[in-house]
C-alpha positions in Angstrom: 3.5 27.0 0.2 3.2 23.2 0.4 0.0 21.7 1.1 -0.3 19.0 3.4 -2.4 16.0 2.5 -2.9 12.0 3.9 -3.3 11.1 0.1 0.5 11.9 -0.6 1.0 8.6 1.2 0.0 6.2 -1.8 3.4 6.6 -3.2 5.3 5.4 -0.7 2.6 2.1 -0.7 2.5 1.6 -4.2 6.2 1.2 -3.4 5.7 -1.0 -1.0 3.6 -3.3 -3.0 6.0 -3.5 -5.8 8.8 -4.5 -3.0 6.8 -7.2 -2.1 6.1 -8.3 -5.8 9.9 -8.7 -6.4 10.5 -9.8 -3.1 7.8 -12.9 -3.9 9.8 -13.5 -7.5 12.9 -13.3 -5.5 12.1 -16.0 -3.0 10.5 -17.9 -5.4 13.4 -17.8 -8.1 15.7 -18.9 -5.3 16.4 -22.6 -2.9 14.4 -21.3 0.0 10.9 -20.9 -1.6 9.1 -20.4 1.5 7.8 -16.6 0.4 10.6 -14.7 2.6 14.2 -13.2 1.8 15.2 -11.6 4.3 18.0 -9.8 2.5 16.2 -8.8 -0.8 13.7 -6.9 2.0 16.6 -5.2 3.7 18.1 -3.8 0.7 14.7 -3.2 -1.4 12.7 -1.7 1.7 16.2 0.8 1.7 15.4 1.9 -1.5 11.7 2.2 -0.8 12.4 3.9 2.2 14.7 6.7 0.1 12.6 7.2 -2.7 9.4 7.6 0.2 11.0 10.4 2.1 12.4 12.2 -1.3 8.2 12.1 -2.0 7.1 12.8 1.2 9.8 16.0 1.8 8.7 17.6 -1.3 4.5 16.6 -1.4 4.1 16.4 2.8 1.5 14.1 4.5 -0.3 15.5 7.9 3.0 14.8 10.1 0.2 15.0 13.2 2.8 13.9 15.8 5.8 15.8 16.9 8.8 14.9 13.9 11.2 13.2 16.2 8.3 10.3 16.6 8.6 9.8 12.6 12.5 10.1 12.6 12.0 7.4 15.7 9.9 5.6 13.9 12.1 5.2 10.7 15.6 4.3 13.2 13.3 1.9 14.8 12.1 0.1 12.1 15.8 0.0 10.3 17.5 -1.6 13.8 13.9 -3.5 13.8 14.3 -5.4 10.0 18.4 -6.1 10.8 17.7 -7.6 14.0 14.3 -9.7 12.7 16.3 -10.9 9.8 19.0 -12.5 11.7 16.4 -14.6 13.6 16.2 -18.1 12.0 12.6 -18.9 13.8 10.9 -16.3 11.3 12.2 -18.3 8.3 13.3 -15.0 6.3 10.0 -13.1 7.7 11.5 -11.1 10.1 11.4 -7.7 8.0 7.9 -8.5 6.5 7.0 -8.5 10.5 8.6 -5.2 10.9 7.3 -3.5 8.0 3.9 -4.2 8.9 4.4 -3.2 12.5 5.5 0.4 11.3 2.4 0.9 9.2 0.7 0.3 12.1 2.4 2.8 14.2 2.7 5.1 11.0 -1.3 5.4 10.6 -1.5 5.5 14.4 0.7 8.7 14.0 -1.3 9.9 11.2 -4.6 9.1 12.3 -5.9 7.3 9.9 -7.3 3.9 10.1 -6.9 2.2 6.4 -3.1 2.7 6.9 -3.4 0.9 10.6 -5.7 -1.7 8.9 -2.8 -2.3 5.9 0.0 -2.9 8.4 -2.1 -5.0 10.3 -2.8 -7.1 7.3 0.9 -6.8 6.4 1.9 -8.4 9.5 -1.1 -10.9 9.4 0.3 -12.3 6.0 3.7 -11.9 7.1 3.2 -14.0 10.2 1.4 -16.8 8.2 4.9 -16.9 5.9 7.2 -17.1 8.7 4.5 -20.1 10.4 3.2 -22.1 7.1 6.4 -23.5 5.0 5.0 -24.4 2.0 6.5 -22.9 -1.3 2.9 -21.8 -2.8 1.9 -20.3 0.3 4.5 -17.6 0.7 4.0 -16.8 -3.0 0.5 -16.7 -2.3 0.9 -14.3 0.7 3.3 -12.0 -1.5 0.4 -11.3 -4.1 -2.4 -10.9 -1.2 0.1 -8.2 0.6 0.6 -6.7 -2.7 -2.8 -6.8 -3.5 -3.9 -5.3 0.0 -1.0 -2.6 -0.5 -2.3 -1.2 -3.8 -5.2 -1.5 -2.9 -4.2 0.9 -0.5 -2.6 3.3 -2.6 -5.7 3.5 -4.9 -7.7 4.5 -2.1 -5.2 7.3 -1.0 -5.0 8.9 -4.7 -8.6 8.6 -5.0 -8.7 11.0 -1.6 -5.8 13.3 -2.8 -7.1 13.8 -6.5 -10.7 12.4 -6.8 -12.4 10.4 -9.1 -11.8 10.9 -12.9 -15.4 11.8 -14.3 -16.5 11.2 -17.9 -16.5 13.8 -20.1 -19.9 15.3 -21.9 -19.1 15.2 -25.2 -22.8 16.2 -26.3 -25.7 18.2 -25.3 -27.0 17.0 -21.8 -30.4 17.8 -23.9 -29.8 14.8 -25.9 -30.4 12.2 -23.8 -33.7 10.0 -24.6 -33.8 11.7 -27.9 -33.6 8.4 -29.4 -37.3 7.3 -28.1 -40.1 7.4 -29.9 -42.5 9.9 -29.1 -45.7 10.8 -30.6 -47.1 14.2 -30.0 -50.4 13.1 -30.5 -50.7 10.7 -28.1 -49.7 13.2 -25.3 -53.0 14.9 -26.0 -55.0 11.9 -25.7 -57.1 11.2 -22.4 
């Protein structure tokens, strides 16, 4: 029986985050500079998308609306990044747009609010990239959408799996054992 769980989702982030890391060395690395390659997001957002429904079939989030809105939802934002990317006004942001869009929509399906607050802040960053054309800035965006998606991720895995505790190694007992204490003078008045 497979267990269904909101904190299976920080895969698929962590993948996103990475995207946008090489996606930021990409742009970077090449003439444009600005922060956005449209084509390095189409291909690498494929391979996210892939490796986040091979996750997601085998370790299932909530899936709270009816399937055909995810299997909408994943068309939509395919037709949504080819079409975005061939508009020159978004200087290469187009996808970055699109992706944040269907986080939004994703949490909203999901009901859960730090995924609609990460696409928001997606698109926020993404919008700033396609407006400001400065070379730093869209590296700069990159790393805060990175951040903001592993961030994320963290969050989610700390819900599925908990904190990591310390172990006890000795005696509870032990504690304050190392004060000094004299007998006597717990007599005293």
């Amino acid at each position: 029986m497979q267990t269904r769980h909101i904190g299976n989702n920080w895969i698929p982030l962590l993948g996103l985050s990475l995207l946008f890391l090489a996606a930021g060395a990409v742009s970077m690395m090449t003439a444009r500079g600005n922060g956005a390659d449209a084509r390095f997001f189409l291909v690498g957002s494929l391979l996210v998308g892939g490796m986040s429904a091979a996750w997601l079939w085998r370790r299932p989030s909530w899936w709270l609306a009816p399937r055909n809105h995810y299997f909408y939802l994943a068309g939509g934002t395919a037709l949504g990044m080819v079409l975005a990317a061939l508009l020159p006004f978004l200087n290469g942001a187009g996808p970055w747009l699109v992706l944040g869009a269907a986080l939004i929509v994703y949490g909203t399906f999901e009901r859960l609010r730090l995924l609609v607050t990460v696409g928001a802040a997606v698109a926020f960053t993404g919008l700033l990239t396609a407006i400001v054309h400065a070379d730093v800035w869209g590296g700069a965006m990159h790393l805060l959408t990175a951040a903001v998606l592993a961030f994320a991720a963290n969050k989610l895995h700390v819900l599925r799996h908990g904190r990591r505790r310390e172990s006890q190694d000795s005696d509870p007992g032990f504690i304050g054992s190392f004060e000094e204490f004299d007998p006597d003078e717990a007599l005293r008045p």
